[in-house]
Structure formats: C-alpha cells, structure tokens
DONUMI-659407 format. One record per residue (C-alpha): chain; x, y, z; residue number from 1. Coordinates in Angstrom, 3 decimals, decimal comma, m for minus. Example, Ala and Ser with C-alpha at 12.3 -4.5 7.8 and 13.67 -1.06 7.14 Angstrom:
2
cadena	east	north	up	num
A	12,300	m4,500	7,800	1;
A	13,670	m1,060	7,140	2;
//
This chain:
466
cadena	east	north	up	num
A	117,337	m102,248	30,928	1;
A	115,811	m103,469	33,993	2;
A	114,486	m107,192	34,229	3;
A	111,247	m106,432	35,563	4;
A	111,027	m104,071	32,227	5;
A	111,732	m106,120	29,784	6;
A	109,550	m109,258	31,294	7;
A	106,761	m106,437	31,071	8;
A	107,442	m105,401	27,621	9;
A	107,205	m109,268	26,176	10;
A	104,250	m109,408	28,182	11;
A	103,046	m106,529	26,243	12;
A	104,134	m108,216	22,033	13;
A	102,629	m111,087	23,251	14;
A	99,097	m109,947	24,226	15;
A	98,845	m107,259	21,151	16;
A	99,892	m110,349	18,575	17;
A	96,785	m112,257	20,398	18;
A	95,223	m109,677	19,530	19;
A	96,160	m108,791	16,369	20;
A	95,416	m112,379	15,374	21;
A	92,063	m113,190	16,844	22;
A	90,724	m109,526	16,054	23;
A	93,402	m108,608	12,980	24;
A	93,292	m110,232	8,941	25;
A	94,622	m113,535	10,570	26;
A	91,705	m114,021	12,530	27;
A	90,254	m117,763	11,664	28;
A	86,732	m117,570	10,459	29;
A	83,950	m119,269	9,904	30;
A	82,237	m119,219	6,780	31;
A	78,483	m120,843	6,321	32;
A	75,339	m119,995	4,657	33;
A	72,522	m118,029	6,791	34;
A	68,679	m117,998	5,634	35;
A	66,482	m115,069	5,569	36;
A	63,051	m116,389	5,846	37;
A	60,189	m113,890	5,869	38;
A	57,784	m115,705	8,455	39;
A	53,850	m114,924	10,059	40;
A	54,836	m117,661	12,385	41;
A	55,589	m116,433	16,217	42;
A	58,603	m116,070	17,765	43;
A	58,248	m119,588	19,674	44;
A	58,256	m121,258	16,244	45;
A	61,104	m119,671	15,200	46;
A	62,955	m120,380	18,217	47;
A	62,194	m124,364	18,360	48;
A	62,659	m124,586	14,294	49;
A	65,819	m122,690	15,112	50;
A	67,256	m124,542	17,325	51;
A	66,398	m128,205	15,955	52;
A	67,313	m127,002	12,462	53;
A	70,883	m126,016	13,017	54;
A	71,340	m129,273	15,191	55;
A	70,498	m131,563	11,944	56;
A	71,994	m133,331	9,526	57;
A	70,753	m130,880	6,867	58;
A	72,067	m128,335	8,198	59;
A	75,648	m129,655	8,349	60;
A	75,453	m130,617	5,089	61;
A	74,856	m127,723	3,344	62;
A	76,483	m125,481	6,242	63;
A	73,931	m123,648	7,390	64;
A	75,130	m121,568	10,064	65;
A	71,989	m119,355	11,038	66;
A	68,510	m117,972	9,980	67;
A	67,392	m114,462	10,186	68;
A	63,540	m114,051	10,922	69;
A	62,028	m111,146	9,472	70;
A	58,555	m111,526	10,893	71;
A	56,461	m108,896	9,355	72;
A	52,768	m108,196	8,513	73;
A	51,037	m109,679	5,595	74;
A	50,654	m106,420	4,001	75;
A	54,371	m105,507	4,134	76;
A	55,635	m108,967	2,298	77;
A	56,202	m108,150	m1,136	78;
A	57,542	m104,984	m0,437	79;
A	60,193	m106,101	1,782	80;
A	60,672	m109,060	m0,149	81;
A	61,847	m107,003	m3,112	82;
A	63,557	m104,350	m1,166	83;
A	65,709	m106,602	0,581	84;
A	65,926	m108,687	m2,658	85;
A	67,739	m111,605	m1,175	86;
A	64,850	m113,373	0,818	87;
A	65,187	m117,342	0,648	88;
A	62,264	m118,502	1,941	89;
A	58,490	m117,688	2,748	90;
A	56,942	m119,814	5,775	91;
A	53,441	m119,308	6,774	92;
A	50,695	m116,520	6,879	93;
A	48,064	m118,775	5,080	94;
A	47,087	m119,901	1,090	95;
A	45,810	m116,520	0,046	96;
A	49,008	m114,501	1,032	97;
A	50,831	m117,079	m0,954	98;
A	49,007	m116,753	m4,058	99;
A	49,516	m112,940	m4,106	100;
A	53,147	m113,470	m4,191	101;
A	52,874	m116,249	m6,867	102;
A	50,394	m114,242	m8,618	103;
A	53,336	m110,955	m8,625	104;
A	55,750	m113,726	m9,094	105;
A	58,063	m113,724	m6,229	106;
A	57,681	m117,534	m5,748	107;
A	60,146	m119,926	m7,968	108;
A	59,143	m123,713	m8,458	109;
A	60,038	m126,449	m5,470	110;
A	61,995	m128,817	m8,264	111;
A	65,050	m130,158	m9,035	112;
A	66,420	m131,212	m5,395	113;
A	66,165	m134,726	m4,531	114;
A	65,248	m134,567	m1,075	115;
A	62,260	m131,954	m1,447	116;
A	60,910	m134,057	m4,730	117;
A	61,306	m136,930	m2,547	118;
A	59,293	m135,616	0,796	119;
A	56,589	m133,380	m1,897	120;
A	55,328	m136,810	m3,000	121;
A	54,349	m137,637	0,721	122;
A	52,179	m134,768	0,794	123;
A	48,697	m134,873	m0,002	124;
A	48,005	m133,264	m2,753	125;
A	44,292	m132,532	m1,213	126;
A	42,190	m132,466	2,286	127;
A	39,020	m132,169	2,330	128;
A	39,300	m130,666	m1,403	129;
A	41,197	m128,306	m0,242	130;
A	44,757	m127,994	m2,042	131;
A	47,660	m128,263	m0,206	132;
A	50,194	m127,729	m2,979	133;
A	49,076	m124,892	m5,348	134;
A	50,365	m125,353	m9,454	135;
A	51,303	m122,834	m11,275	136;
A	50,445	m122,250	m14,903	137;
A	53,082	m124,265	m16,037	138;
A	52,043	m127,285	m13,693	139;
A	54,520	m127,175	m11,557	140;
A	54,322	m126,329	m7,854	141;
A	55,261	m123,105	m6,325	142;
A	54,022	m123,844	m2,917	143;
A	53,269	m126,212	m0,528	144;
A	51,297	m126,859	2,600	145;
A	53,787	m127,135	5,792	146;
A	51,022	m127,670	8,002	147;
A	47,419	m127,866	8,168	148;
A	44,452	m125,437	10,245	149;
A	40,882	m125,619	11,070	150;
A	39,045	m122,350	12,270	151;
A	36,341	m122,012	14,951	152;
A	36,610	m120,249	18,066	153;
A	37,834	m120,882	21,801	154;
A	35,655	m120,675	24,852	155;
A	35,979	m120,454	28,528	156;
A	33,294	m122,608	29,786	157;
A	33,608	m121,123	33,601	158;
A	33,023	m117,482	31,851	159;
A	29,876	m118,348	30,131	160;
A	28,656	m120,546	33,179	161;
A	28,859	m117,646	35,453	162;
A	27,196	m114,894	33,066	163;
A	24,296	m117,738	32,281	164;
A	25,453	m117,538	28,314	165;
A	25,085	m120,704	26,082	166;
A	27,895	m122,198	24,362	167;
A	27,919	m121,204	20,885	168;
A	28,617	m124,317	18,009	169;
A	27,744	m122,066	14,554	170;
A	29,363	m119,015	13,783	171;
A	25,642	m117,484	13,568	172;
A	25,417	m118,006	17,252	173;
A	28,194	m115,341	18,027	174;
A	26,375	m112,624	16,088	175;
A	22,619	m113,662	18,930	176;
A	21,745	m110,699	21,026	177;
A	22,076	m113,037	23,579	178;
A	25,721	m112,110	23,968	179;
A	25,130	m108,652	24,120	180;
A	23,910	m108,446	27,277	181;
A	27,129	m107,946	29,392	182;
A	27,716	m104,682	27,036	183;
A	29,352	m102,448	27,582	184;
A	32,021	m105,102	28,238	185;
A	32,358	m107,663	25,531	186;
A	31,498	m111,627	25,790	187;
A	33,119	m112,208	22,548	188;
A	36,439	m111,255	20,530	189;
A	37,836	m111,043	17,221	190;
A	40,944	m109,615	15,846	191;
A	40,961	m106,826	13,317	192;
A	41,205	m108,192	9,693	193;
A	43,887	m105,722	9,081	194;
A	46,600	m106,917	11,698	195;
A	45,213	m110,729	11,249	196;
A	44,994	m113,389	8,364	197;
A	43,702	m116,295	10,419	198;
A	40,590	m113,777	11,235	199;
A	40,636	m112,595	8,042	200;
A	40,254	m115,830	6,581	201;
A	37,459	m116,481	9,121	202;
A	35,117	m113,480	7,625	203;
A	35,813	m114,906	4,568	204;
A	34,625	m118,316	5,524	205;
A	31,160	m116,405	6,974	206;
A	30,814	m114,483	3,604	207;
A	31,206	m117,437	1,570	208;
A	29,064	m119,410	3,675	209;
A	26,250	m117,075	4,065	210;
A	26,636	m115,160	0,903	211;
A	27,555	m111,104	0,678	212;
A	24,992	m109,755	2,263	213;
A	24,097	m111,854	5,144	214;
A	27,653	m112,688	6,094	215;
A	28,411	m109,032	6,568	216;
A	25,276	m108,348	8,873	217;
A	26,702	m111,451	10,505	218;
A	30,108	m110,148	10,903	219;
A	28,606	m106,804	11,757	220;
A	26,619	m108,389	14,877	221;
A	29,373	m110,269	15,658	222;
A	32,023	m106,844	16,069	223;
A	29,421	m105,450	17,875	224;
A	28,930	m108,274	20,528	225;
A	33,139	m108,330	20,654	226;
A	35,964	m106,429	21,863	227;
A	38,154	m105,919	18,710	228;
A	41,649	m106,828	19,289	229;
A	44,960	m106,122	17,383	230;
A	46,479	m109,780	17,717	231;
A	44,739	m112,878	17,209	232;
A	47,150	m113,672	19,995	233;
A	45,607	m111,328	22,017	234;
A	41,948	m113,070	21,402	235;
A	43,227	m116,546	22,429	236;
A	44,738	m114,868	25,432	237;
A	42,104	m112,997	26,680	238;
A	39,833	m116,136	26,312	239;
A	41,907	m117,897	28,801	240;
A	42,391	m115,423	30,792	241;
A	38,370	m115,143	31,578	242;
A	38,437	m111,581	30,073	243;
A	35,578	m113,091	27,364	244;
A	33,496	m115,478	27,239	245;
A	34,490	m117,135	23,467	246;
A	36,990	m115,505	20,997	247;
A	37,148	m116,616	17,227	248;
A	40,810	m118,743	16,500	249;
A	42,935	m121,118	14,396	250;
A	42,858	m124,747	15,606	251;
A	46,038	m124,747	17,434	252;
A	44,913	m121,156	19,525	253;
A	41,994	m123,304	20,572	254;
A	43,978	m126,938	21,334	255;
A	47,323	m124,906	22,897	256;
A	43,946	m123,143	25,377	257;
A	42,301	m126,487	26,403	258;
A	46,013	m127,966	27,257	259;
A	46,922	m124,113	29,294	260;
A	43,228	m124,445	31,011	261;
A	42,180	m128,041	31,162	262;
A	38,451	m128,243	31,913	263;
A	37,665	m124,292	31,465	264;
A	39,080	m124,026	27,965	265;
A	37,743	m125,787	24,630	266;
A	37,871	m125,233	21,313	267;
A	34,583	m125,766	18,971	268;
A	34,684	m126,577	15,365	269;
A	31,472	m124,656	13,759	270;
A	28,264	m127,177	12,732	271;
A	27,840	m124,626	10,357	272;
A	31,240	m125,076	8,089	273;
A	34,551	m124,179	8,454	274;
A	37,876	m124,855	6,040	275;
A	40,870	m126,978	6,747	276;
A	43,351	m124,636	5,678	277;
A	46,898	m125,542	4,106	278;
A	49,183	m123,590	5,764	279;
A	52,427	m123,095	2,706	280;
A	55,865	m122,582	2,899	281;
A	57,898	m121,662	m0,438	282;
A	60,551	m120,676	m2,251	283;
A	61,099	m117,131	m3,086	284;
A	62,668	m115,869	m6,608	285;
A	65,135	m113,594	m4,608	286;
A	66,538	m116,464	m2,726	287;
A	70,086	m116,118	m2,514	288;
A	70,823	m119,712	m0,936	289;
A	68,460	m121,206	m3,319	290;
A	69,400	m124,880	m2,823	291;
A	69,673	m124,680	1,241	292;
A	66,566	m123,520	1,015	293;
A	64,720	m126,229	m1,052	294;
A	66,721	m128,164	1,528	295;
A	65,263	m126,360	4,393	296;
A	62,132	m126,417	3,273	297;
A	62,515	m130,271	2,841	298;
A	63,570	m130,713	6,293	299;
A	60,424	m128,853	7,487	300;
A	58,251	m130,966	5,594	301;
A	59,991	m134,343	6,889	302;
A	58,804	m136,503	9,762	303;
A	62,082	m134,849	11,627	304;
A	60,788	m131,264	10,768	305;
A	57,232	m132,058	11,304	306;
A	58,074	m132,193	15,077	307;
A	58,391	m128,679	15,869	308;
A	54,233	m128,908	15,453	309;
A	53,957	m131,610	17,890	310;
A	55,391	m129,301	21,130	311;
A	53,588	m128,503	23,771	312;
A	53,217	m124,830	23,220	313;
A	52,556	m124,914	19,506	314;
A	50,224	m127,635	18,685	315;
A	49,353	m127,737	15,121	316;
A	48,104	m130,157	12,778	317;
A	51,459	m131,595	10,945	318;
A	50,932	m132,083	7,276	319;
A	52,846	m135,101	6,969	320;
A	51,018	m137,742	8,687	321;
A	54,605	m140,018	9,505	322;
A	55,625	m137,659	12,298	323;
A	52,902	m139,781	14,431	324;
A	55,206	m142,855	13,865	325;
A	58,090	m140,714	15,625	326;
A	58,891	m141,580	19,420	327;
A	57,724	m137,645	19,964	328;
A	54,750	m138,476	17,613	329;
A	53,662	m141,125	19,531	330;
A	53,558	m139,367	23,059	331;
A	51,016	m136,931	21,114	332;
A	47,723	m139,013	21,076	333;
A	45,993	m136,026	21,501	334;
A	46,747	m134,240	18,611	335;
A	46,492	m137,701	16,137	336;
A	42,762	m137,315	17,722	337;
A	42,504	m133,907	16,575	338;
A	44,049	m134,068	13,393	339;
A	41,856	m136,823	12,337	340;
A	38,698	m134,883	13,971	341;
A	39,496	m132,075	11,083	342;
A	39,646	m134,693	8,309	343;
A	36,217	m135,452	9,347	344;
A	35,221	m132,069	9,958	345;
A	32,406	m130,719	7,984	346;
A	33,530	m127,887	5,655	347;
A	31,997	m125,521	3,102	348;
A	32,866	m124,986	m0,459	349;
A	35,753	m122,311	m0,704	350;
A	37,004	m120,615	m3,083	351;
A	40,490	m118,986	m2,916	352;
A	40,103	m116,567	m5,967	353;
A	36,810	m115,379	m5,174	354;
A	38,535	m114,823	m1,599	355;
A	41,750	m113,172	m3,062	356;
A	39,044	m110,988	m5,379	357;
A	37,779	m108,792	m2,727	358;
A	40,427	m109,687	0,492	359;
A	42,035	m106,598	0,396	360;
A	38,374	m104,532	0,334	361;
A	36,856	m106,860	3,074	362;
A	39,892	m106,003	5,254	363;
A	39,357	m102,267	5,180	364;
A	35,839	m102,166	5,005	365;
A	36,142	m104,206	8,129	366;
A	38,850	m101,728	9,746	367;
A	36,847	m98,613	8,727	368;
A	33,386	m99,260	9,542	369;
A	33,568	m101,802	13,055	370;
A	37,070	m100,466	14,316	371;
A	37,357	m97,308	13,198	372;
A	33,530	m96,443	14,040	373;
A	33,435	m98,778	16,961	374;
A	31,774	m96,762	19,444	375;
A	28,441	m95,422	17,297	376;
A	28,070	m99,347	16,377	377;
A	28,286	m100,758	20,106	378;
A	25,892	m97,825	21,197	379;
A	23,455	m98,337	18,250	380;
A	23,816	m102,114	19,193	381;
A	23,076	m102,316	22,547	382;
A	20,217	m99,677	22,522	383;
A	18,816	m102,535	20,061	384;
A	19,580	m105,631	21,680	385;
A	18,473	m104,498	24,949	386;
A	15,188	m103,317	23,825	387;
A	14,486	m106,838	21,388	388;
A	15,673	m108,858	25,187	389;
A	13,539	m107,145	26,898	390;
A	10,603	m107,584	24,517	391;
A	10,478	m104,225	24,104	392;
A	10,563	m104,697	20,031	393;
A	9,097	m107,673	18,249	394;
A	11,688	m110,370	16,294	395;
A	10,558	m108,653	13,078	396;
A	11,260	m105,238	13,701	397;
A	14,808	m106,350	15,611	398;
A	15,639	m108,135	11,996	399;
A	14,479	m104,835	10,310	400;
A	16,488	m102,550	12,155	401;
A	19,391	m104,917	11,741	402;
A	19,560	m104,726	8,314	403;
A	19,551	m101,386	8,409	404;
A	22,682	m101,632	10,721	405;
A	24,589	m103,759	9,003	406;
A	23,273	m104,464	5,250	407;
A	26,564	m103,379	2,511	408;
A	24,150	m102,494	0,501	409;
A	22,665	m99,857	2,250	410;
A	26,034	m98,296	3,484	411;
A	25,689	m95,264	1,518	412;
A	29,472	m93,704	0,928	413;
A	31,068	m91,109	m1,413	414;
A	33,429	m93,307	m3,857	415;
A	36,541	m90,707	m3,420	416;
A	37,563	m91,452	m6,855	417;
A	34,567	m90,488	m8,913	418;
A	32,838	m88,539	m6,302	419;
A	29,740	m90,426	m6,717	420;
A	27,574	m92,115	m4,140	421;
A	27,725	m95,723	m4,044	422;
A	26,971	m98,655	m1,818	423;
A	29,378	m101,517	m0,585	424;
A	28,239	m104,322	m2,840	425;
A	30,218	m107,154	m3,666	426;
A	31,235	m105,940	m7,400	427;
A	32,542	m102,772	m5,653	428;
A	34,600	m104,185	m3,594	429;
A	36,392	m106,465	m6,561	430;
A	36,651	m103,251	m8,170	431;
A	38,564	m101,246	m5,866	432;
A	40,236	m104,229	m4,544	433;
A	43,825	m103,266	m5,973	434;
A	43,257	m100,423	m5,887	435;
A	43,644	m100,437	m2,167	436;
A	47,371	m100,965	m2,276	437;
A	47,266	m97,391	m2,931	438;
A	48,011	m95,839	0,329	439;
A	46,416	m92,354	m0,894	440;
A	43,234	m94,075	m2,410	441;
A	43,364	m96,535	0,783	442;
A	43,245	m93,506	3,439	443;
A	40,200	m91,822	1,329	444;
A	37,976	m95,141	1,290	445;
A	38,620	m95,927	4,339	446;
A	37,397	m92,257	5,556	447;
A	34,656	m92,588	3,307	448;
A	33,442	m95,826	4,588	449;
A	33,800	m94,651	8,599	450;
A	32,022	m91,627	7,982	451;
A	29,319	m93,855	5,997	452;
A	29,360	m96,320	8,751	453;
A	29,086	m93,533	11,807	454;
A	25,969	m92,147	9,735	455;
A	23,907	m94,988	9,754	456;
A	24,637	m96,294	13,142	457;
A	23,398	m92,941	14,758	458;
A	20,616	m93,038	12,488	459;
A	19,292	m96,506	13,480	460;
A	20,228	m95,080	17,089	461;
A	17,513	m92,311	16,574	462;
A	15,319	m94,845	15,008	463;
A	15,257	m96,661	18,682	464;
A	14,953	m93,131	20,473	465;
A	18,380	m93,201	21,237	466;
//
C-alpha cells in the first residue's frame, strides 16, 4: 500500500477516536446542580446575580453549575410552578404574590440550613410595621424580604417646566384637571394593573388610603390624565425620555431615573402615604435542589449577595443593612441616603389580606373599564376638564359630574353569572375575586364591566353636550 495512503488512513483512526471520545460514551462530563428560579426581576438582575453567584464560594460548594430564569407574569406562577413541578426557588414580584403561593401552598419553610438560619436572624423582622418575613400557621417562616421598595412616582422636571405644570407631591395631585390640559397627549403614566404588580400595588395603596370609593374616582382621574402602558418599564422610560411629564414607579425606577438624567429626573415620595414594601424571595415545595437553594437564597440575603442591589443600573434598597460596610457599599452614599429617607418615610396603614381580598377584581376592573374603554373615558374627560379650566362649569358641578364618571358604585353592569344588575362595590369584588381565575367567568366580567364603563362615560359626555 502506498505511504502517502497509509499516513492518510492513521490520520483518519486518529481523528474519529477524538471524536468518538469527546462526542462518544467516553466523553468526560461535568456533573453540577442547576436552579430553576421563577423570577419578576428583569433580565439585568438576572444577569449580575448570575454572574456573581456562580463566581462564589457558595456556589462551589454545593456545585452549582447554572440557573435557569423563567421570568413570567404574576398571573402565570402557580401554574407553571406546578406544571414544571421542579421549580427551586421564587425571587421577587412583591408580598401579595407570595402569599398566594403560600396560601395554595407551594412555599416550604426557610429552616434547617445553617447559613440561611444564620443570615434570617439579620433581617428585620419589621420596617415601618411592615413585615418582612411572613409566618406561616405553624410559626415558621415561608418567606422572606430580599430587598426593600417605596412607591411614588418619577418626574421630568424640564417636561413640566416647559408645559407650565406643577410638580405633583400626593398621589391626589395626579388625578387635578390641571394635567389634563395637554390631552389628547398624556402628562402622566401608569402601567396596566394586569401586566404590573408594582402598579398594582400602587392602586391598592390609593384605595386603602382613600377608602373604596374615593380611591377609585382617584384612580379613574388619574387613567384618564395618563397614557396607559403595558410595562412599568415602559412608564419609567417614557418619563426620562420627556414623553410625560410624571409616571407612577417603585423606588429604584425613580433613583436608577435621577442617576440616567441628573437634574431633569427625580423621584417624589407621596406626603400623602405610601408603603415600604418587602420585596420576598422563597423556597418552593417543588424544589428539586432543595438545599442549594436555601443556600442560594442565603447568599442573596448576605452582605456578598446584597451587592447586586447596590449597581449602578439597579439601585434598590438592600434589606440587609451590612452591605453598606462593604468596599462597594461604601462607594454608594447615595443610596444609604435613600434607604434611610424610606425608614423615615411617612406611610399608611396596609393591610395585605384586605389587599389579597379583592387584588385579582381591582386588576380587571382596572383592565376593563380604563384600558379596555380608554377612548370614551379620555373623551368624556377632557370635554370635562376643559370646560371646569375654563370656568365654563363651577367646582361643584365638576365634582358632580365626576362622580358620576368614576363612582364603583354607580357602574351599573350585568353580573354574567346570575344575570342580575349590580354595581362594583367593594363586597362584590371580594366575592368574585376567585372567581376570576376562571378564564370563562374572567372574559364575561370583564365584557360586562367595559360595556358598563363605555355606557356611562358617553352618558356623562352627553351630560356636557358632548
């Protein structure tokens, strides 16, 4: 056989046995654990935790190799949770989506690893007398916060300047008239409560605050002076931006603004109350890694994991006050002077269950009757602000007319399950709360509650000789 052959044909073994052993059964691999963590956090939290995670200790030692995100809406958590039945951990989205899954039981108790009991007793148990672990029945805690949030809104001074609009400091003030006059293009945005919990939790903060009644006239004058967005995101951004005037936000939306547009930007905590939020992380009853992830969670509660907070494009309150004794803590003045302007902040009295009683109802009310029946509102709305600006209609008969506009009580709507009329009042809503999670039911209401909605704003329309 010829040389050149032969040379060719060894050539040939030796590159299919490479093969066969880095591709074949004696291909060396590399075994570790990888975390599925079901997450409302964005995708440059992920990232950072990501990558600091998987460079520490922790993760070494209980050979962590990777974490899967599975970032999904608040409404689609316990669903996915038990379809994909081997979620470890749950990491933000806010105290009331955290006591729905502890309240259907998908959370298991943060005890029995030394690390986590250790860093759980730096915690505060409270701020502001607001909890930031939450107890089960049993007394022992099923989750914790991992960080901590104020709510107000973000404004762009130079937009307001410009248009000759105050700065608001109460949450009444974004529901004035005042702000309606650059309609048909909105001063002010909001997110829709369906696609948001931070905005969601805001509207609950006005209701409880104001009471039924008058918090949903408030948070019907304040849709109608916004532009309704499907991100609270996309509200932050647009404030920057110039596209509005002031948009409603968590703390570190408003603090991540000021640093993006020094001077222009600046966020407001409300004179008339807001909550210092815990914001939890947990473990989840399907956790398949379940001591890797008492030992992530640990890590995220630790001075070390408390960092990922303290970056530039995050900015949120830590809830574990010894990351400010950290060389990266340190360079952060700025946010020690924020975090100990919320401890100080004034809040109102909150209460999660009455909150969790109706959340699911004051979401789709929301979506039906000031997204879904946007348009008939904004007309019926600026018909009436421009004629109370202009003097046109005295302060009383404004007042009147709003409550016909925006009063629950005098939304008049066929109940699609007992075909009776009925009016949103608080009870109602508790009542069909659950309910909701009926996609069938859900679609019905919601109708119901548009078509209500439409009816009355073209009848206060006509009212104004629209």
């Amino acid at each position: 056989m010829d040389k050149k052959v032969i040379i060719a044909l060894i050539i040939l073994v030796i590159i299919i046995a490479g093969a066969f052993y880095f591709l074949g059964p004696f291909k060396p691999t590399e075994e570790g654990i990888v975390l599925k963590v079901i997450t409302r956090h964005g995708a440059d939290i992920q990232e950072i935790t990501e990558q600091s995670f998987l460079k520490s200790e922790v993760a070494k030692k209980y050979n962590i190799k990777d974490i899967v995100w599975l970032p999904v809406g608040p409404h689609l958590w316990i669903d996915t949770i038990k379809r994909s039945g081997d979620v470890d951990v749950g990491w933000g989205g806010g105290p009331v989506l955290f006591d729905v899954l502890l309240e259907n039981e998908l959370l298991a108790p943060l005890e029995g690893h030394e690390d986590l009991d250790a860093v759980l007793k730096e915690i505060p148990d409270d701020i502001s007398g607001v909890p930031m672990k939450r107890k089960g029945s049993d007394g022992k805690i099923y989750w914790v916060a991992a960080a901590i949030a104020s709510f107000g809104f973000t404004i762009n001074k130079n937009y307001l300047t410009e248009r000759g609009l105050p700065e608001p400091d109460e949450w009444i003030d974004l529901g004035d008239p005042v702000y309606a006059k650059t309609l048909p293009s909105p001063s002010v945005a909001v997110a829709d409560a369906t696609k948001s919990t931070s905005n969601t939790r805001m509207y609950e903060i006005i209701l409880q605050k104001y009471g039924w009644v008058e918090g949903w006239k408030l948070i019907t004058r304040i849709a109608a002076n916004s532009r309704i967005y499907d991100q609270s995101g996309l509200v932050r951004e647009a404030v920057v931006r110039g596209d509005v005037g002031v948009g409603i936000t968590i703390d570190f939306y408003g603090y991540t603004s000021q640093l993006e547009a020094p001077g222009i930007a600046k966020y407001i905590l409300p004179k008339d109350g807001t909550l210092v939020n815990g914001d939890p992380i947990a473990l989840l009853v399907t956790a398949k890694h379940p001591e890797a992830a008492k030992a992530f969670i640990a890590w995220i509660l630790s001075p070390e994991g408390q960092k990922v907070w303290l970056h530039p494009s995050i900015n949120r309150m830590p809830i574990n006050i010894k990351v400010f004794e950290t060389e990266e803590g340190k360079k952060r003045a700025d946010l020690k002077e924020n975090y100990e302007k919320t401890l100080k902040v004034s809040t109102i009295e909150f209460s999660d269950e009455l909150a969790l009683s109706y959340e699911y109802s004051l979401m789709w009310f929301f979506h039906a009757t000031l997204v879904r029946a946007e348009q008939p509102l904004k007309e019926a709305w600026m018909t009436l602000t421009r004629k109370y600006n202009e003097g046109a209609i005295s302060e009383e008969e404004f007042n009147r007319l709003v409550d016909e506009l925006a009063n629950p009580h005098k939304l008049a709507f066929i109940d699609p399950e007992t075909g009776q009329e009925t009016t949103f009042t608080q009870e109602y809503a508790q009542k069909v709360n659950d309910k909701l999670k009926d996609p069938t039911f859900r679609d019905a209401l919601v109708k119901a509650w548009r078509e209500g909605a439409e009816k009355r704003y073209k009848k206060v329309l006509e009212m104004l000789g629209g």
